[in-house]
C-alpha positions in Angstrom: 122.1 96.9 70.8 120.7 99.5 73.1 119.7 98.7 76.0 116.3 99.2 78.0 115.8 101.0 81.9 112.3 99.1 81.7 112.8 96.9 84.7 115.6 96.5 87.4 115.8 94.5 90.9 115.5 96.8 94.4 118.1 94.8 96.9 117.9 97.1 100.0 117.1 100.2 101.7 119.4 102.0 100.3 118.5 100.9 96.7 115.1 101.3 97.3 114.9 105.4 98.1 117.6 105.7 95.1 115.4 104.1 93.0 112.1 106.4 94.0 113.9 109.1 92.8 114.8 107.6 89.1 112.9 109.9 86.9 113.5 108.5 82.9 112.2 110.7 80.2 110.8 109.6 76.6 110.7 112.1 74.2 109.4 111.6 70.3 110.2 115.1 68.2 107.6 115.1 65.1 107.9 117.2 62.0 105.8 120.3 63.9 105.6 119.2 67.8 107.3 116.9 70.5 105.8 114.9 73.3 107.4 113.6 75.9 106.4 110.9 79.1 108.2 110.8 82.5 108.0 107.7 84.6 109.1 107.3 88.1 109.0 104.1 89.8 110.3 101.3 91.6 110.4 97.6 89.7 108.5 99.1 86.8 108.6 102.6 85.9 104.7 104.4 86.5 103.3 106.8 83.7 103.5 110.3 85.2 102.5 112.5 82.9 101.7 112.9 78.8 101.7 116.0 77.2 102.1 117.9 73.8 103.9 120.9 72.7 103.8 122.8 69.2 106.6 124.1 67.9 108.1 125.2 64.5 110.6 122.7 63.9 112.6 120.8 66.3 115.5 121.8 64.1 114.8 124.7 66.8 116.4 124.4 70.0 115.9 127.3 71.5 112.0 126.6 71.1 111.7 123.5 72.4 114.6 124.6 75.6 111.8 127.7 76.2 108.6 125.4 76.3 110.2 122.8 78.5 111.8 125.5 80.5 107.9 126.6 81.1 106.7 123.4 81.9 110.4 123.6 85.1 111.6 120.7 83.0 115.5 121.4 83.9 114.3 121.9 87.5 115.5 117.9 87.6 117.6 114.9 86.7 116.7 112.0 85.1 118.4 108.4 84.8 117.8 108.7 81.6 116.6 110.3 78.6 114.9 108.7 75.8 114.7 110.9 72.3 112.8 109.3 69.2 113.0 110.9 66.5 110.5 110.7 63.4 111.9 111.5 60.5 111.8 110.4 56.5 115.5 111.3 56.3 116.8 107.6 56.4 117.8 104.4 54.9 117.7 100.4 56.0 120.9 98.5 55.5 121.6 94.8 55.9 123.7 94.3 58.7 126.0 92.0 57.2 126.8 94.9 54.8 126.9 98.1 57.0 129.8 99.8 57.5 129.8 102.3 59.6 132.7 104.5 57.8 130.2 104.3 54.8 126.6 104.6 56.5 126.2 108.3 55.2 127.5 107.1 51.6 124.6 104.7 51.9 122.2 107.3 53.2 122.8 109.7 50.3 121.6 107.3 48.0 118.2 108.3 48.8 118.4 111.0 51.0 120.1 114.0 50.6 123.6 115.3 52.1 122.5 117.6 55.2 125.8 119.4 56.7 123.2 120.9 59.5 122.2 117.1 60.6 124.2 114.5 62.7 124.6 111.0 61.9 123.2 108.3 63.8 122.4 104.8 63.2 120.6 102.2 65.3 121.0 98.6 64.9 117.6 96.4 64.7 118.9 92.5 65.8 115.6 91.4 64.8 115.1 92.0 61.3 119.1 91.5 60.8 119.3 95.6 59.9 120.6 98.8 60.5 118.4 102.0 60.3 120.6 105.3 59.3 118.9 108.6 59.8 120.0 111.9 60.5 118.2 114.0 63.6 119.3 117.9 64.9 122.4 117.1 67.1 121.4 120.2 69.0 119.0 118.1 70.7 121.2 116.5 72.6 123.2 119.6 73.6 119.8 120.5 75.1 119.4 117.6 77.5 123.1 116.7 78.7 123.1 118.6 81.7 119.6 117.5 82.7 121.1 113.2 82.3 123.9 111.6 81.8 122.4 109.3 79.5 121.2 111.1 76.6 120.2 108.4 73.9 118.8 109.1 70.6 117.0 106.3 67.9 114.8 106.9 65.1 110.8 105.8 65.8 111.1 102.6 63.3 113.9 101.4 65.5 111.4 101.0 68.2 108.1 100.3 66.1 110.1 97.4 64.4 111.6 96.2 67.2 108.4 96.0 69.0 106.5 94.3 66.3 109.3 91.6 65.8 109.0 91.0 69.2 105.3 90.7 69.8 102.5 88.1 68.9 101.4 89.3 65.8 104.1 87.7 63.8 102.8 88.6 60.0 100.7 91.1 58.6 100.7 94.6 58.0 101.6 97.2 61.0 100.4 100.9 60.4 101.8 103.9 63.1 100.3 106.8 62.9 101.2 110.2 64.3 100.1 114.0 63.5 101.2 114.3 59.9 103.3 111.0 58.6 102.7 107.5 59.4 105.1 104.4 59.4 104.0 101.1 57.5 105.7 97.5 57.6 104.8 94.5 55.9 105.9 91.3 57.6 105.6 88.2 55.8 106.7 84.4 57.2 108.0 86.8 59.8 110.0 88.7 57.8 110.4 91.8 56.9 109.1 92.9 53.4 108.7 96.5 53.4 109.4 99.8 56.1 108.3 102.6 54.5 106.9 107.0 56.7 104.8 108.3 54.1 102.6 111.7 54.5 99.2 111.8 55.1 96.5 114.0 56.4 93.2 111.8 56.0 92.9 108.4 56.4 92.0 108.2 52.5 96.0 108.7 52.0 96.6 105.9 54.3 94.6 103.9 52.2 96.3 105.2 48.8 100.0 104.4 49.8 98.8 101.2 51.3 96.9 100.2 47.5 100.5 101.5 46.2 102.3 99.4 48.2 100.1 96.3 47.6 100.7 96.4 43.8 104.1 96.7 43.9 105.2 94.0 46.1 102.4 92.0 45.2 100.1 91.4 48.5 96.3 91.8 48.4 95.2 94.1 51.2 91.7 91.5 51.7 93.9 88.7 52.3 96.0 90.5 54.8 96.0 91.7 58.6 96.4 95.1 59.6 97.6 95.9 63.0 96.9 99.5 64.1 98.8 101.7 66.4 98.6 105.7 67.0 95.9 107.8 67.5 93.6 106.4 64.3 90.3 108.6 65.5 87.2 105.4 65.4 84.7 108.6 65.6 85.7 109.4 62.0 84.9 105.9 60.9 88.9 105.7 60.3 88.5 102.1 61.8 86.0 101.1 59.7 87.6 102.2 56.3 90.0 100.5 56.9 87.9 97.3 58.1 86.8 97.3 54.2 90.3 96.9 52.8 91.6 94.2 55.0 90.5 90.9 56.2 91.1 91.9 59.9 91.6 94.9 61.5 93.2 94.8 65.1 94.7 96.6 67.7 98.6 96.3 68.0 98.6 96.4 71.5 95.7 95.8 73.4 96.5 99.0 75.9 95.2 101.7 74.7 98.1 103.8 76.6 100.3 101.9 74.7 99.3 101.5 71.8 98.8 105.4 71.3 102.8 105.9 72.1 103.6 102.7 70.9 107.1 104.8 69.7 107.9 107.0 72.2 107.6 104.7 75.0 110.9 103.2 76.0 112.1 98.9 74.7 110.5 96.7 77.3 
């Protein structure tokens, strides 16, 4: 399984003024923008900055090199750099049936042959599978001279990860981001369904979710709904939702957090 910089142990001097200068980068590339957080620290890594960047595609390097070349991001080197992608180009497999000689055999069972994509696969120990997706290699042509440690995962690696791993052990976990949002259903702590669907109100939401109720058979009022993203309350998103479910919660009760719940490194 990958592995996590969230933490590590300062021993000396010497460790400690290496470690001031560890810089890690998480980036998470979206259909039409990318975002990306630096943290510097010393036994935890410290938020530095946030920020959003348009762009056409990130199928376009040389976009997203010119925007982070405006914003001096080659001017340093990082420890490490963290790229999510979000994507709807992917498949779940049970681990005890992958095979990684087949995993784009299995992929093209739903999603189409891309000769312009790279491979990748990311294993999820929790749920018992193995998440095949293909991302723009060029991506990581872009940051290997800024890191050695270039690492790329799709976004329900992390999200499902996370949830597993968290208290809210059943119920249903919504993501959100600009124009698709991820959905699992967990049930006797098990996985049930993982789904990125479109949207571009929170009425969509709320159709997929009905869709998703009828065919696997779980009533939305007898479930929980755990929210993460950037669902806006001033729209009365919150509430809509509120009306469906029998709770409505938080998934994370920092709002920091639970806003990058994806593109924030494993803890």
């Amino acid at each position: 399984m990958l592995t996590s910089l969230g933490k590590y142990t300062l021993r000396n001097k010497k460790d400690i003024s290496i470690a001031q200068l560890l810089t890690s980068v998480s980036f998470l590339f979206e259909r039409n923008k990318f975002s990306y957080i630096e943290r510097q620290g010393k036994n935890n890594y410290k938020m530095e900055f946030f920020t959003e960047t348009r762009l056409s595609s990130p199928s376009h390097p040389e976009e997203v090199v010119r925007q982070l070349k405006e914003n001096q991001f080659f001017d340093e080197k990082y420890s490490l750099i963290d790229v999510s992608i979000l994507t709807n180009k992917f498949t779940l497999i049970p681990a005890e049936h992958f095979d990684e000689d087949l995993a784009e055999t299995y992929l093209n069972y739903t999603v189409p042959f891309s000769e312009n994509q790279a491979l990748r696969f990311n294993l999820i120990p929790q749920f018992d599978l193995v998440i095949v997706f293909y991302y723009p290699e060029e991506l990581e042509n872009i940051f290997s001279e800024s890191s050695q440690k270039v690492r790329v995962t799709y976004t329900g690696f992390k999200f499902l990860s996370k949830i597993k791993s968290s208290d809210r052990k059943d119920g249903v976990f919504l993501n959100t981001y600009q124009e698709y949002f991820e959905v699992a259903v967990v049930r006797n702590e098990k996985l049930i369904l993982y789904n990125v669907y479109p949207y571009a109100v929170v009425q969509d939401i709320l159709y997929f979710l009905e869709v998703i109720s009828k065919n696997i058979k779980f009533p939305l009022s007898e479930s929980d709904l755990y929210y993460f993203g950037n669902i806006e309350d001033q729209k009365g998103n919150l509430a809509k939702l509120s009306l469906e479910f029998k709770t409505v919660s938080p998934g994370v009760d920092d709002d920091f957090e639970r806003i990058n719940f994806t593109i924030l490194d494993l803890v």
